[in-house]
C-alpha positions in Angstrom: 105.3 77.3 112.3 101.8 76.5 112.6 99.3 78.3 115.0 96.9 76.2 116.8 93.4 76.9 118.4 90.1 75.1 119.3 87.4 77.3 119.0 84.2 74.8 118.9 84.1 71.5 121.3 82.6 68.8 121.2 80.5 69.5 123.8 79.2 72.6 122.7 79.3 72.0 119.2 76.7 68.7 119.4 79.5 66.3 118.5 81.7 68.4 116.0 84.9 69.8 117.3 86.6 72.3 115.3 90.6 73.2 115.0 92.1 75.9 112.8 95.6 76.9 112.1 97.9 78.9 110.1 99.9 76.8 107.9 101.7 79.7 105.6 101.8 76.8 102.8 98.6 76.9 100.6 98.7 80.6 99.6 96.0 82.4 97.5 96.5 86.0 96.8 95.5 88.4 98.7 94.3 85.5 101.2 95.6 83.9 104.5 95.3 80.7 104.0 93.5 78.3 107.2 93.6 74.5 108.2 90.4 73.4 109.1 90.1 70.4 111.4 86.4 69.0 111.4 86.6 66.5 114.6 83.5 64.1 115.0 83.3 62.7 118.4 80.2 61.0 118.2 79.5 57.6 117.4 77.5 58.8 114.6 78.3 60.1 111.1 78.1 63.7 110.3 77.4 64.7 106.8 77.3 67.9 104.8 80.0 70.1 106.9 79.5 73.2 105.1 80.6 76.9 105.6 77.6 79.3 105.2 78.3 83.2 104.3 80.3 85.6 106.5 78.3 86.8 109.3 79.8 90.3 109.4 81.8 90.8 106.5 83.0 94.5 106.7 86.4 94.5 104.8 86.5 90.5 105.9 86.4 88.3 102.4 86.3 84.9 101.9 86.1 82.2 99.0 83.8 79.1 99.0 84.7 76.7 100.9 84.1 73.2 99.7 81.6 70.6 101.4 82.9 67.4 103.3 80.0 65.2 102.8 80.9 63.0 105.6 83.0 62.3 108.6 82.6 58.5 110.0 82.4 58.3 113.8 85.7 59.8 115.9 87.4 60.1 112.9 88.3 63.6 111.2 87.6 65.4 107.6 89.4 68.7 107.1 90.1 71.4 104.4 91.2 74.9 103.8 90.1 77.9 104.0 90.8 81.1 102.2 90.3 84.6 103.9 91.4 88.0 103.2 91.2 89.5 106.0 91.8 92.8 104.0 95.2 94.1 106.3 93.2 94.0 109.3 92.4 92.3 112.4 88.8 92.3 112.3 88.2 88.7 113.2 86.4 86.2 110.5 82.8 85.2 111.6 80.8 82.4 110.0 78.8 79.6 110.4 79.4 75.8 110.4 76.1 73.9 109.5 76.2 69.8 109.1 73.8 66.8 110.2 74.0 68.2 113.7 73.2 71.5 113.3 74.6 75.3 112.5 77.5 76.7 115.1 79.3 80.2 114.9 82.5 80.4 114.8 84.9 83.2 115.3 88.5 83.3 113.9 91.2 85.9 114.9 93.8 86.1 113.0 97.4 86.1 114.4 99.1 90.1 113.3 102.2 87.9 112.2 99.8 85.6 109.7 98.4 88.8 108.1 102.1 89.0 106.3 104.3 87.0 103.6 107.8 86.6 103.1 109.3 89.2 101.0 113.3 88.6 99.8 115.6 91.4 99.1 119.1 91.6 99.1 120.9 94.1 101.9 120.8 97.3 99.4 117.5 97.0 98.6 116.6 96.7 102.3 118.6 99.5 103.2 117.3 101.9 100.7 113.9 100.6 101.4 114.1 101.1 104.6 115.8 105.1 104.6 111.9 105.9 102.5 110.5 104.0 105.4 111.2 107.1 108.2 109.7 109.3 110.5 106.2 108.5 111.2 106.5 105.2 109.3 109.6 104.0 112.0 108.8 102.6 115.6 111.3 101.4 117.7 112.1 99.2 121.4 114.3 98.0 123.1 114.5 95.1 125.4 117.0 92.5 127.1 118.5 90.3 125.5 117.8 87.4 128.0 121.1 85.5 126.5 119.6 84.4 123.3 122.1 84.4 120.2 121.7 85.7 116.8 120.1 82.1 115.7 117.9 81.8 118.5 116.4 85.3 117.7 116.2 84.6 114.2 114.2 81.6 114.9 111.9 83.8 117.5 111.2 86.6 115.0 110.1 83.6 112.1 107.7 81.8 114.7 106.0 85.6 115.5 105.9 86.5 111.8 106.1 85.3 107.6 109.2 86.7 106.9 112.6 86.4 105.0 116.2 87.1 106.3 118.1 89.5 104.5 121.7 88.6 105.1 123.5 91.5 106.7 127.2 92.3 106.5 126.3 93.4 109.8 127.1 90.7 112.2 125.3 92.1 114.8 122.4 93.0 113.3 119.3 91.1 111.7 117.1 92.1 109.0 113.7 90.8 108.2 111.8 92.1 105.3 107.7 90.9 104.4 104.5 92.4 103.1 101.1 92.6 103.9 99.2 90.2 101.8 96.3 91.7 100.6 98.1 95.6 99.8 101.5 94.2 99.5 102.4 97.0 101.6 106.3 96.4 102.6 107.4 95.8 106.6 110.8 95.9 107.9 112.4 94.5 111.0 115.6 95.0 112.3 117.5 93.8 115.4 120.5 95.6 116.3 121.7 92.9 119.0 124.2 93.2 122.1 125.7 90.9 124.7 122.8 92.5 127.3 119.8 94.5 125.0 117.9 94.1 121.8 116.9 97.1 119.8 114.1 96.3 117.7 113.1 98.5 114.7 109.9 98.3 112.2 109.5 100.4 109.3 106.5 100.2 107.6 103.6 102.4 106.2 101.5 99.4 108.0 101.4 101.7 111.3 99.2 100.1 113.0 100.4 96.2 112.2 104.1 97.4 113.1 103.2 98.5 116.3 101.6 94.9 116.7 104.6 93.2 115.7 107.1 95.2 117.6 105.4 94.4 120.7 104.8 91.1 120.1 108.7 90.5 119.6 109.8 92.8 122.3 107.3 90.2 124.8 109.0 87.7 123.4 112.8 88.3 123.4 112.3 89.9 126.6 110.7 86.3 127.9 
């Protein structure tokens, strides 16, 4: 799935509209990688669309990104971007400059684009998961709203990167990623029921699985 937001318009951004999204195809290490859209909707050309340094880097990385030298009137350049956002959700600030001027731009990161797939087979989820306990474990529940096993599988894969681990289990669903920049492993089960949903997250990514379990408990529950 790709995500999709505007952040500058036309308007605002003297001519150059901007869209970004989250492809999960072009993958650096350690980076999430970003579609950039550059839109000109003047009747001019804009030249030299360039990103300029990290206004607040923090633990907020990111590689050069390479200059479009021009983009002929209402027509469209784009590229991509590489950002580590280091685990977190500190949002990516930087500056656009071209022809028309320098415009600041803000990009938050989706929780579910700050992971990648990781495959494993059932045992290696389930022994995974008994070292993923306790205070690495956080659980919801929810109804089911009469979505099927498919239809959930599809849900969880449009909220997060992640891989299905085939379960004997027909009645459950397991989902096993990792972090991209630590590598640090997350879990998600399902333990599904003609009326409820029990959704489980293991990972030592406390913060980022309690993200993600509300995020899918909004969901199924909608």
């Amino acid at each position: 799935k790709q995500w999709y937001q505007r952040r500058v318009r036309g308007v605002s951004g003297g001519g150059l509209g901007i869209e970004y999204s989250f492809p999960r195809s072009e993958m650096k290490v350690g980076s999430v990688s970003i579609n950039l859209v550059f839109n000109n909707t003047t009747d001019q050309e804009i030249t030299d669309v360039r990103i300029k340094e990290l206004e607040e880097k923090g633990s907020v990385t990111m590689e050069e990104f390479s200059i479009i030298p021009i983009i002929p009137p209402g027509q469209a350049g784009q590229g991509c971007a590489f950002i580590n956002f280091n685990d977190t959700l500190q949002p990516a600030k930087f500056t656009v400059c071209c022809s028309k001027g320098c415009y600041s731009v803000k990009i938050q990161p989706p929780v579910g684009e700050l992971l990648v797939p990781h495959v494993l087979i059932e045992s290696e989820f389930d022994a995974l998961r008994s070292k993923l306990c306790g205070m690495h474990e956080t659980s919801g529940e929810c109804e089911n709203g009469k979505k099927d096993v498919s239809e959930l599988s599809q849900l969880i894969s449009s909220i997060l990167a992640t891989s299905l681990c085939f379960s004997t289990d027909q009645a459950t669903l397991k989902f096993s990623s990792k972090t991209i920049a630590r590598e640090t492993p997350l879990l998600v089960s399902l333990a599904v029921s003609r009326e409820t949903v029990k959704v489980t997250i293991n990972s030592e990514a406390v913060v980022l699985g309690s993200m993600i379990l509300k995020e899918i408990v909004k969901a199924i529950g909608n």
